[in-house]
C-alpha positions as CSV (number, residue, x, y, z in Angstrom):
1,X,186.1,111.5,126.7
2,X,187.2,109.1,124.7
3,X,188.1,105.7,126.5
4,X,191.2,105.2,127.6
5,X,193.5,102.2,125.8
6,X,193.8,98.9,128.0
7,X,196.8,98.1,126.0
8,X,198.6,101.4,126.6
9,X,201.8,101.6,128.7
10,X,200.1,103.1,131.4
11,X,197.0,100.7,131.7
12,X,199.8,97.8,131.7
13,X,201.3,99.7,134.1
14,X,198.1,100.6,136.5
15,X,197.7,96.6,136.6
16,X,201.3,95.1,137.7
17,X,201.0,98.2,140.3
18,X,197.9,96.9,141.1
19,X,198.4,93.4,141.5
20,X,201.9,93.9,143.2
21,X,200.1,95.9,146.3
22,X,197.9,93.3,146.2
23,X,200.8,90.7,146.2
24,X,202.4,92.3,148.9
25,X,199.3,93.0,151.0
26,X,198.3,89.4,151.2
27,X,201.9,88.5,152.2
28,X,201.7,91.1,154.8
29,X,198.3,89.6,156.2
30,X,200.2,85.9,156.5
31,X,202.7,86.7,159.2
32,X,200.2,88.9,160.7
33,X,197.7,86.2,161.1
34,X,200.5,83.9,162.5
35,X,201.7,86.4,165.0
36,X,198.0,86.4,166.3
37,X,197.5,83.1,167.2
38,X,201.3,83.8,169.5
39,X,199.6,87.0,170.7
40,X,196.9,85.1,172.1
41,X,198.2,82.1,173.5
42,X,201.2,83.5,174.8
43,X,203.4,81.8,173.1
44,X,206.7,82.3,170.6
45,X,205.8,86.0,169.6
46,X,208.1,88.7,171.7
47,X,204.8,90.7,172.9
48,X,201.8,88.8,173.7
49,X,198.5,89.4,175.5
50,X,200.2,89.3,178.8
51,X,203.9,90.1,178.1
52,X,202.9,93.7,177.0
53,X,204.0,96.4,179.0
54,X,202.1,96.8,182.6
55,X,200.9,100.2,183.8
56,X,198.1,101.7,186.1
57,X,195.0,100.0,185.7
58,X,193.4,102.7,184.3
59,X,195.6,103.5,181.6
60,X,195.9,100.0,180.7
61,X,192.2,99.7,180.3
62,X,191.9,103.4,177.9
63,X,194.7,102.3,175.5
64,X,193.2,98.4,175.9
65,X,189.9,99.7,174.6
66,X,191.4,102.5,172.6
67,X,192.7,99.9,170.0
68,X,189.8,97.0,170.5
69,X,187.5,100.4,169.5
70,X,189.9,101.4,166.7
71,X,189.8,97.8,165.4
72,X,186.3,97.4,165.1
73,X,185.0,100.6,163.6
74,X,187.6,100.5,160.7
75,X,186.0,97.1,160.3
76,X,182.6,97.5,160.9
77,X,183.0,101.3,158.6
78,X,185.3,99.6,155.9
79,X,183.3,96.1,155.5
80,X,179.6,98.6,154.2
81,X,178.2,98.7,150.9
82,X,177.9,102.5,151.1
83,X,181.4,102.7,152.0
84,X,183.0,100.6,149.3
85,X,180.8,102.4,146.7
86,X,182.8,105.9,147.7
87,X,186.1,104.4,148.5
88,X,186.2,102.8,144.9
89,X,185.8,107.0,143.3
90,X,189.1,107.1,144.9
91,X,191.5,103.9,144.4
92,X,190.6,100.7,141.5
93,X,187.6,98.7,142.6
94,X,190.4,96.1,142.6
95,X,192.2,96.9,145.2
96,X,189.3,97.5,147.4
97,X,189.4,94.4,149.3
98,X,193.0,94.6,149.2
99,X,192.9,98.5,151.1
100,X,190.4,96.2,153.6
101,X,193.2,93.9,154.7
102,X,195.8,96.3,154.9
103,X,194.0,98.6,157.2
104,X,193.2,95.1,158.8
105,X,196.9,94.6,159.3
106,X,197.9,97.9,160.5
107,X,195.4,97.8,162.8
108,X,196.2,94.7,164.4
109,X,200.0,95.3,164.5
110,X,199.4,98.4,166.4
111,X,197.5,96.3,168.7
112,X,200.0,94.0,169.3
113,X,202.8,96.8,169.7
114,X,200.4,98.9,172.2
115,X,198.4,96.5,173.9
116,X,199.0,96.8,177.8
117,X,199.2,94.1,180.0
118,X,196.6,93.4,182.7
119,X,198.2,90.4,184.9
120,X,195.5,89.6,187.1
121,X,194.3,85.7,186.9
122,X,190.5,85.6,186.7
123,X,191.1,81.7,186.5
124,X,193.9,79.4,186.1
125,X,193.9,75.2,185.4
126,X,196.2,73.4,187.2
127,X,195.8,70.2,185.5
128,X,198.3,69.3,182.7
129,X,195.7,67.5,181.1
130,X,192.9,69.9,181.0
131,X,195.9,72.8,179.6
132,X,197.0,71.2,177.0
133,X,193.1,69.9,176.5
134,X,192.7,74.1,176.5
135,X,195.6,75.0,174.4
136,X,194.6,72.3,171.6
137,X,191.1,73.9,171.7
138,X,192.3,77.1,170.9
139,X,194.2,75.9,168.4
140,X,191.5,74.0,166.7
141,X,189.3,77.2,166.5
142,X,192.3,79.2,164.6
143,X,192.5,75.7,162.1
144,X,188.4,76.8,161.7
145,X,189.1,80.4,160.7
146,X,191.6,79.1,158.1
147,X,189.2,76.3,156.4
148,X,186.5,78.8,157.1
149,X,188.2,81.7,154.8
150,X,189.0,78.5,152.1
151,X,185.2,77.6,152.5
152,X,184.2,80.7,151.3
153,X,186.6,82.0,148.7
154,X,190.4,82.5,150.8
155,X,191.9,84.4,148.1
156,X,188.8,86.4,147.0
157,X,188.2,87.5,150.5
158,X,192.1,88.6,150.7
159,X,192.1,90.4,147.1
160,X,193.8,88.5,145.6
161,X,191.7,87.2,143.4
162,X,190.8,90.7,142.7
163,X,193.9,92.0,141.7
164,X,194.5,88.9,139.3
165,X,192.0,89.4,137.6
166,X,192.4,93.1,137.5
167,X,195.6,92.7,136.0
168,X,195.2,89.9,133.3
169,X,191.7,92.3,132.3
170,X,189.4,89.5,133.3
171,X,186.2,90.9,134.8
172,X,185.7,90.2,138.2
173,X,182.1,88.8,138.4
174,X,180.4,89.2,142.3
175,X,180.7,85.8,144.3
176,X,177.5,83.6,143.7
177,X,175.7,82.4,147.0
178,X,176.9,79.0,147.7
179,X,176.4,76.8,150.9
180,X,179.0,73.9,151.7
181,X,180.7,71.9,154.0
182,X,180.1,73.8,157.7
183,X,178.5,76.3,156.0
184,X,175.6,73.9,156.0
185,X,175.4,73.3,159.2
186,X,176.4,77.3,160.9
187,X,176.2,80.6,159.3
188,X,179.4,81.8,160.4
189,X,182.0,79.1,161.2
190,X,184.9,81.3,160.5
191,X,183.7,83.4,163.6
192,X,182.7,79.9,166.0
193,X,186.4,80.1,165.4
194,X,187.6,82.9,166.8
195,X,185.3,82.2,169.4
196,X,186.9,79.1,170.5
197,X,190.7,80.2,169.8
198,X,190.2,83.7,171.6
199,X,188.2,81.4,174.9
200,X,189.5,78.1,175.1
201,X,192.7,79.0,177.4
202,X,194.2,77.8,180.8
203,X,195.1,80.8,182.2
204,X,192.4,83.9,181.8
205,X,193.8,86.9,182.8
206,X,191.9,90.4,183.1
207,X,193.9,91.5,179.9
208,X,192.7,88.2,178.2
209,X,189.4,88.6,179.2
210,X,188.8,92.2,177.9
211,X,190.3,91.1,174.6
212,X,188.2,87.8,174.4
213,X,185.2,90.0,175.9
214,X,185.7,93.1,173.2
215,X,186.5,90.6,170.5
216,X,183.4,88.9,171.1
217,X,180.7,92.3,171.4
218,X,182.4,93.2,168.0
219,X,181.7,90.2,166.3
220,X,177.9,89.8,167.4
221,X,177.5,93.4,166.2
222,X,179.1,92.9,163.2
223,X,177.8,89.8,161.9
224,X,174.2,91.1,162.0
225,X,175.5,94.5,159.9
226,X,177.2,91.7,157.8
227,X,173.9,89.4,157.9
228,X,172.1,92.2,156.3
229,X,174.4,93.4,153.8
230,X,174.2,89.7,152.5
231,X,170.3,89.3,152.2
232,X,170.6,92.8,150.3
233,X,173.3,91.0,148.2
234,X,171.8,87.7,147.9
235,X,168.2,86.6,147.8
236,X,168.6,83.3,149.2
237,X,170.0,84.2,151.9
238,X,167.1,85.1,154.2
239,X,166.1,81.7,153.3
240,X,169.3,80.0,154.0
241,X,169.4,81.8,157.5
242,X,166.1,80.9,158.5
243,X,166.8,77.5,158.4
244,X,170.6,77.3,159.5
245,X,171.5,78.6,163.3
246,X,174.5,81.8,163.4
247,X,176.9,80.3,165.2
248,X,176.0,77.7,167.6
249,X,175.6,74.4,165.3
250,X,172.2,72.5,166.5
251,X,171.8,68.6,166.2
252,X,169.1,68.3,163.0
253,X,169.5,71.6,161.5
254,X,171.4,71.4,157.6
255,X,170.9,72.8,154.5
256,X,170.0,71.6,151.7
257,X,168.6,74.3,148.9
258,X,164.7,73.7,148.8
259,X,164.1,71.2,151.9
260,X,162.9,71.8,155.4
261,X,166.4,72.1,157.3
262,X,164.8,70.4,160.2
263,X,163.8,67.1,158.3
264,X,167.5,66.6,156.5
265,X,169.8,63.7,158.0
């Protein structure tokens, strides 16, 4: 078959497509984010964490973990090697990452509009100090995410670098391993974050607390899927994670490519 002509109507055509889902993706993802960190903390967004609609405990806790579940297997299926390879038969390698967000998106929208309130305090601060102490805390961790994503490659990791590319015909080369900034120090910064931002509140209800709890299994089970497919992808990174801790930053340990971790001020 003879190839087909980048320069044909078509082709052009294929590309703005292309990059205009992508476009529109990423500007979906933005307000999405933003309504997360309201979600969370209870604040602004009209349904939030514990604003959402209250019901028998048991139904509460099925739909609760219904869309925690949903959320992390399209994440945990989605984010594979394996998966990508198939997925890309079926729509442009391109938009791949692109598909990943949007499925992203979707899911957590249907999060927010199904979640089910679970009002019971587990613990509450009185002090006004120590809240707004809490609240700042939990905004610093969502601040963490954001420089995190930068850290790495924000718009690569959101597609749209991808679909740039994609439409100007510029090959989109994989992303080289590179270690900077907190990445010298943690592994996985962007999910110390989310960590911080989904924990650090004043007022812990049971609702909050499976959503922090199921937030945080799903992570510690992804990131080692994740930490595998990146020492397949990489070959310095079984290096680089033998001498940097996961998440938890420790006093000493940096890294600096071909010295001891431990011995680097």
């Amino acid at each position: 078959m003879p190839p087909k002509n980048p320069s044909s109507p078509a082709s052009r055509a294929k590309r703005l497509a292309v990059l205009g889902y992508g476009v529109a993706v990423y500007a979906l993802f933005l307000p999405t984010f933003l309504y997360a960190i309201g979600f969370v903390a209870n604040r602004i967004v009209p349904r939030s964490i514990d604003s959402g609609e209250i019901g028998p405990l048991g139904t509460a806790l099925a739909v609760n973990l219904g869309m925690l579940g949903l959320f992390a297997v399209q994440h945990m299926v989605m984010a594979r090697p394996a998966f990508k390879r198939r997925w890309t038969r079926i729509i442009p390698a391109a938009a791949e990452r692109s598909t990943f967000v949007l499925a992203t998106c979707a899911g957590l929208c249907l999060m927010y509009g199904q979640w089910r309130a679970m009002p019971s305090v587990v613990w509450h601060v009185e002090s006004r100090s120590a809240t707004m102490f809490l609240e700042a805390l939990s905004l610093f961790g969502w601040a963490l995410v954001l420089v995190a994503t930068f850290l790495i490659d924000h718009f690569h990791l959101f597609g749209l670098k991808q679909v740039i590319h994609f439409a100007r015909e510029k090959p989109e080369a994989n992303p080289a391993f590179s270690v900077r900034s907190l990445y010298r120090y943690i592994r996985h910064p962007l999910y110390l974050g989310f960590f911080i931002a989904f924990w650090a509140t004043p007022t812990m209800t049971a609702g909050h607390l499976l959503f922090a709890g199921g937030c945080t299994g799903f992570v510690l089970i992804a990131v080692r899927l994740e930490e595998r497919d990146l020492k397949n992808a990489h070959s310095e990174y079984e290096d680089y994670a033998e001498r940097v801790p996961m998440i938890v930053p420790r006093p000493g340990r940096r890294y600096a490519a071909g010295v001891e971790a431990s011995t680097v001020k």
